[in-house]
N, C-alpha and C positions, 0 to 999 in steps of 0.2 A: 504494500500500500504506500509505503515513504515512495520507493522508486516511481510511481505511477504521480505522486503528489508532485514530486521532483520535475516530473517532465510536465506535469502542467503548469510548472513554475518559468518552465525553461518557456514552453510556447506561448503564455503567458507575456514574458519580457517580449517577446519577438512581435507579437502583436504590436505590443504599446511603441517598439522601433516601429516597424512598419507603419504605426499610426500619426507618429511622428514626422519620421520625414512627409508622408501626405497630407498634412498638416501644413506643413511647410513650401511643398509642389502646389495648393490648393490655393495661395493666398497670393500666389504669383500666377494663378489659371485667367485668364481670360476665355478661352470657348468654353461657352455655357455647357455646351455638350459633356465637354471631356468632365465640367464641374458637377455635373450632373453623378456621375459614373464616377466621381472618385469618393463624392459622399456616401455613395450607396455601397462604396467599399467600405467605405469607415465605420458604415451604419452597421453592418453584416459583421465588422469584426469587433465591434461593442455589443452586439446582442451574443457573439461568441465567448467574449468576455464573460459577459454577465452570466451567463452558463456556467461558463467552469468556477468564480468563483460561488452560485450556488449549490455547486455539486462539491467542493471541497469543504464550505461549510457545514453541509450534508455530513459528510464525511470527517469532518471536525468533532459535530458533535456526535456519532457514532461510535469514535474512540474515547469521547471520555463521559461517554453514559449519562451525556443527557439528552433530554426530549423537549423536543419545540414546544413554546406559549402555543 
């Protein structure tokens, strides 16, 4: 379970690089199009986000025996 927490630790950072520099590519965008297509990247990789940290919260409290309000 640690190794599996590890790597979604690891894909985790890599998201938030890749949402960074697009971030950064986005604010220098000009064709609406391409800006269009890079938010729905950004959007797609925050709803992936949000994912995994509800499943390692999941998984947080799992290990130390408690149970959700």
């Amino acid at each position: 379970m640690m190794a599996m927490m590890m790597g979604q630790n690891q894909q985790m950072s890599d998201n938030m690089n890749k949402m960074m520099q697009n971030m950064a590519a986005m604010q220098n965008e000009k064709d609406p199009a391409k800006m269009k297509s890079m938010m729905a990247e950004q959007s797609a990789m925050m709803q992936q986000m949000r994912d995994q940290m509800m499943q390692q919260g999941g998984m947080m409290q799992n290990m130390s025996g408690m149970r959700p309000c």
